[in-house]
C-alpha positions in Angstrom: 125.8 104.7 107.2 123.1 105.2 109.9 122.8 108.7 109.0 122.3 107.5 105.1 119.3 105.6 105.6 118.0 107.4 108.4 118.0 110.3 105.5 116.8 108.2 102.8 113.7 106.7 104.3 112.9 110.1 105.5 113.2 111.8 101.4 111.1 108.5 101.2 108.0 109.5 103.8 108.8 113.2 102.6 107.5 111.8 99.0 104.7 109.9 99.9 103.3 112.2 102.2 103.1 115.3 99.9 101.9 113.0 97.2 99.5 111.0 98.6 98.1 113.7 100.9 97.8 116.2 97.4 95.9 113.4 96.1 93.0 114.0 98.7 93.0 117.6 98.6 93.1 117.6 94.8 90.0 115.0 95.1 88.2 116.8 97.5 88.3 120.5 96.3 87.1 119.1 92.7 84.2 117.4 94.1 81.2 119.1 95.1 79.8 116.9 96.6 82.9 116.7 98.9 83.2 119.9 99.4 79.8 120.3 100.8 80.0 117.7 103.7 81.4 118.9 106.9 83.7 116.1 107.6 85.8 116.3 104.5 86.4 120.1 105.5 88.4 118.4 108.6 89.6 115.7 106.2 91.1 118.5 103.8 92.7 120.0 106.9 94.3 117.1 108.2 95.9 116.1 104.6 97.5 119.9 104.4 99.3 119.5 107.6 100.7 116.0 106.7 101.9 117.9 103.2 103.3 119.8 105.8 104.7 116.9 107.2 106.5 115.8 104.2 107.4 119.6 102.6 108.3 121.0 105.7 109.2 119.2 109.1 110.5 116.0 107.2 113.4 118.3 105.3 114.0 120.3 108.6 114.2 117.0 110.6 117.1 116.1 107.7 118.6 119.4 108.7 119.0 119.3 112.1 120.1 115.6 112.0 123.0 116.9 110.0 123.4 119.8 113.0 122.3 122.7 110.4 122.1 125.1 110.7 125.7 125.7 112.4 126.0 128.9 114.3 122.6 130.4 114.0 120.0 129.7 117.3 117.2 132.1 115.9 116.8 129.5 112.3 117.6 126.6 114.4 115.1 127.1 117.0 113.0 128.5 114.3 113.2 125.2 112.3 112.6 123.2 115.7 109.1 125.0 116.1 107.5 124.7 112.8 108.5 120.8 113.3 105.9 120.9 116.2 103.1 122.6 114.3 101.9 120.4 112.0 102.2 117.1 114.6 99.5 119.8 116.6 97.4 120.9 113.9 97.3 117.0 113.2 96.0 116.0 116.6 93.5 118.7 116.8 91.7 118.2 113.8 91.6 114.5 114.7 89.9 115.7 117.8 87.5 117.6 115.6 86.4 115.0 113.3 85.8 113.0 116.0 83.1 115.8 117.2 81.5 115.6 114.3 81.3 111.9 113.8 79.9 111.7 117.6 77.3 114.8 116.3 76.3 113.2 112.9 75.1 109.5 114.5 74.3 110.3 118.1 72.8 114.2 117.0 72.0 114.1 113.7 69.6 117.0 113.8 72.0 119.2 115.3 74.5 118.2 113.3 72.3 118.8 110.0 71.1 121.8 110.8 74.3 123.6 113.5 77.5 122.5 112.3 77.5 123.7 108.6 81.0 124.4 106.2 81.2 127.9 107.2 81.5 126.8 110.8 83.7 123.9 110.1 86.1 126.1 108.6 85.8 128.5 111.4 86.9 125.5 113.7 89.6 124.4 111.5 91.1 128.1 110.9 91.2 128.1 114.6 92.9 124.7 115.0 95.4 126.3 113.0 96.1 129.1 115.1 96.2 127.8 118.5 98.8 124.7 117.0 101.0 127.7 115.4 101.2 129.3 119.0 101.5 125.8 121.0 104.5 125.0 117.9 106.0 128.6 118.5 106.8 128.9 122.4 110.2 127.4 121.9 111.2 130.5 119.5 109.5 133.0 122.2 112.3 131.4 124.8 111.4 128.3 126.1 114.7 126.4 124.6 117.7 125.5 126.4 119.6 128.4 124.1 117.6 130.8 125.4 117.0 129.6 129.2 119.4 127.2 130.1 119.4 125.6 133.0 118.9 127.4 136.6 117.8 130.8 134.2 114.0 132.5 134.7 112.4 130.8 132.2 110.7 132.3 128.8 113.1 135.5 129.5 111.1 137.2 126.2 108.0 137.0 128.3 109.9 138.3 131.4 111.3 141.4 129.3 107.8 142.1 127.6 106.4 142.2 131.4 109.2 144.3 132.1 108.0 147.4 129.4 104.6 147.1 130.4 105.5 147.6 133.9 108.1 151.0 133.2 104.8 152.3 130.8 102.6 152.0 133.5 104.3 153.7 135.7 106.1 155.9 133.4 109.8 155.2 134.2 112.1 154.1 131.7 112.9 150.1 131.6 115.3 148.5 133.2 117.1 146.7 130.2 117.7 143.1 130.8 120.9 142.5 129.0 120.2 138.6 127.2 123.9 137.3 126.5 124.6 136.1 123.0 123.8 132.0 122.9 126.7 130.5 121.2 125.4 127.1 119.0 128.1 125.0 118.0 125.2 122.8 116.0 121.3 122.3 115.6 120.3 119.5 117.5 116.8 118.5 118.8 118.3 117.3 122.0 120.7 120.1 122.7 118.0 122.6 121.9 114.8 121.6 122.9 114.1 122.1 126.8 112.0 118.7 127.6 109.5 120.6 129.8 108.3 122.2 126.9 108.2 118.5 125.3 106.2 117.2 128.0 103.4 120.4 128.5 103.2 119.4 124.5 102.2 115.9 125.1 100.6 116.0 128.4 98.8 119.2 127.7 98.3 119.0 123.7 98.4 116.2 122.5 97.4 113.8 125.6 93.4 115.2 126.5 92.9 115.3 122.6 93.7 111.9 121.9 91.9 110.5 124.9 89.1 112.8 124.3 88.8 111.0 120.5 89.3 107.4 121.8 86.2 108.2 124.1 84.0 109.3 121.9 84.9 106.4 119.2 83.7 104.4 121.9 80.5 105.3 122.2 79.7 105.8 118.8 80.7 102.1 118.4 78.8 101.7 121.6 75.6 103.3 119.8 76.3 101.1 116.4 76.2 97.8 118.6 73.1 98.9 120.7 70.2 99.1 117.9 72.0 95.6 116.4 70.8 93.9 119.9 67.6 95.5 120.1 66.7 93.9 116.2 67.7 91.0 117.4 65.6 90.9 120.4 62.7 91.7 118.4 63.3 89.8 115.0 63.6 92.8 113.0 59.4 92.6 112.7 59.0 95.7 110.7 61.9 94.5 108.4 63.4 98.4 108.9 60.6 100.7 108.2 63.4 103.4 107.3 65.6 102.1 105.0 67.1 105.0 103.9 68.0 106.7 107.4 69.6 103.0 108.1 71.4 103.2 105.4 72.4 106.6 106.7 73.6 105.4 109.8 75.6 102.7 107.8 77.5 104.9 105.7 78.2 107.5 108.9 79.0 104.7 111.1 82.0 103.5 107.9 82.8 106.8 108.3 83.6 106.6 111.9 85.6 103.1 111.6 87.9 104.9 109.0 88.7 108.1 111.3 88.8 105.8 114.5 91.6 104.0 112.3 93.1 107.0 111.6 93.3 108.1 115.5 94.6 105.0 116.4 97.3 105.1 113.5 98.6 108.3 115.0 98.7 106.8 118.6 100.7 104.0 117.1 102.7 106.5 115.4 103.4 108.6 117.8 103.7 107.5 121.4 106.9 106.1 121.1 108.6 109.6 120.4 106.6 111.3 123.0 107.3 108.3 125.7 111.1 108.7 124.9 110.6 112.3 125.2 109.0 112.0 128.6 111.8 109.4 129.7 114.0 111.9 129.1 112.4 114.9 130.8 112.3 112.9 134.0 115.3 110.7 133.3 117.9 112.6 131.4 121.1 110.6 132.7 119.2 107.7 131.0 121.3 106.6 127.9 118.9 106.0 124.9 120.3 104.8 121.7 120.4 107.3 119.0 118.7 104.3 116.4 116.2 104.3 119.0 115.9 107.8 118.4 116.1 107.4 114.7 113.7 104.6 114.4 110.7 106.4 116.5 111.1 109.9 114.2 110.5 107.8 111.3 107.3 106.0 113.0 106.0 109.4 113.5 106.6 110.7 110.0 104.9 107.2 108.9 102.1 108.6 110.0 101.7 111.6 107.5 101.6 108.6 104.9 98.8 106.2 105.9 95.4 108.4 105.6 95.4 108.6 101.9 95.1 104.7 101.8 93.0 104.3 104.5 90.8 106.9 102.4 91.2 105.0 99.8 90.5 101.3 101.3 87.2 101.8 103.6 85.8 105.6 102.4 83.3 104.3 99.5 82.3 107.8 98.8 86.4 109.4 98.4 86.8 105.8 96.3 84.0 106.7 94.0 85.4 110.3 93.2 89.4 108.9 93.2 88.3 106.9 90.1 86.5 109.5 88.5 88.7 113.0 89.4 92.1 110.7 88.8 92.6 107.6 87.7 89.8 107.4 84.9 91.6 110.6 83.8 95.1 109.0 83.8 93.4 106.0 81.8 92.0 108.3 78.9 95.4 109.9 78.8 97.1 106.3 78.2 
């Protein structure tokens, strides 16, 4: 029964992520003036790794909750590691948004004129790339299939260092004969070695998320700081640039929405990373398989909640929501 709704709610997130998330893409990409501001770029981004999310690591997480696939470590391990990706891509362009909110209200010239879409894409293209090889180490070898306890670990690595060596010194390789891992079935627990768990959190998703709560900080910091000074002096020149403060207003709305959204993925996901890290250091530790259950499902939550944040405090995504979608769904009626 467990299994049931554990499956169910997942299909659930599955649906509302690869919905709501094509919802912002689809908006974005047929607006132009979306398309030409730098943080949507990121925005974009983020909303194709939680389709990800739902298309991808949601039915995979089904999968392997089921112990598929039986008798086959290379798709199991394979289907392990492209759950991880997305959660990094996430976390990373989180960490760049947060860049270029702290650029656009504390630098505003260099943002205007330095960070334009061609480099934005650059940065997110390289987001990308880094979280695919982060999400990929488990299928170069660093799994319990492949290097189970008191084994050299990455072996693959070890091998590859192997050749290099014998080509340098033209002799011919010692072969390193890797015995054939037996699976009975795909399970995260059985599979995944926890170091690798912890390097992901400590090392990948840890300094990004604290790097983004910092610089939140002090753009709120900055946003209460002129506040103070008008009220020190009475606001005597009754704002002689109205339109840079209202500027500063909208960027600042901005900010509140993707400081929302950084904290929603810390809510999300701590809890799986804390029980992950429990254990790595604690593995005689008994945790409840609901526990488990209950703290995938927060993490997957997360792939859901941008588009309505979006849609509740972004004026500007509002505006073109009405006007790309919904006015088009009314004239249809």
């Amino acid at each position: 029964v467990d299994t049931i709704v554990y499956i169910i709610l997942e299909v659930l997130l599955g649906v509302l992520s690869i919905f709501g998330n094509a919802l912002v893409c689809y908006v974005v990409l047929h607006s132009r003036t979306l398309r030409k501001k730098v943080m949507y770029m990121f925005v974009t981004s983020l909303a194709v790794a939680d389709i990800c999310v739902g298309a991808i690591a949601i039915p995979f997480a089904i999968l392997t909750k089921l112990g598929l696939p039986r008798s086959s470590p290379f798709l199991c391990v394979s289907m392990l590691s492209f759950i991880m990706i997305p959660t990094q891509i996430s976390i990373f362009n989180l960490m760049a948004i947060s860049v270029e909110r702290y650029l656009s209200i504390r630098h505003p010239r260099i943002h205007y004129n330095k960070l334009t879409v061609d480099k934005s894409l650059t940065v997110v293209v390289l987001t990308w790339i880094v979280s695919v090889v982060i999400g990929m180490l488990p299928l170069f070898g660093w799994n319990k299939i492949s290097n189970p306890p008191g084994k050299q670990p990455i072996p693959v690595l070890k091998r590859f260092s192997i050749i290099l060596q014998s080509r340098a010194t033209n002799s011919t390789p010692t072969v390193i004969p890797s015995p054939k891992p037996s699976l009975d079935q795909c399970e995260f627990m059985q599979v995944m070695d926890f170091d690798y768990m912890f390097f992901n959190f400590a090392a990948c998703v840890l300094p990004p998320l604290i790097t983004s709560a910092i610089l939140y900080f002090i753009i709120f910091v900055l946003a209460v700081m002129p506040k103070l000074n008008e009220l020190s002096v009475k606001a005597a020149k009754k704002r002689s640039h109205n339109e840079r403060h209202v500027r500063r207003v909208r960027e600042m709305r901005a900010a509140v929405v993707l400081a929302l959204i950084v904290l929603s993925f810390a809510i999300c996901w701590m809890p799986i990373h804390i029980l992950n890290t429990i254990h790595r250091f604690d593995p005689s530790r008994v945790i409840p398989a609901y526990v488990y259950n209950v703290a995938i499902l927060l993490s997957h939550c997360n792939s859901t909640v941008n588009f309505f944040l979006y849609s509740w405090r972004l004026k500007a995504f509002r505006i073109h929501l009405h006007k790309r979608v919904l006015n088009k769904l009314k004239r249809n009626d």
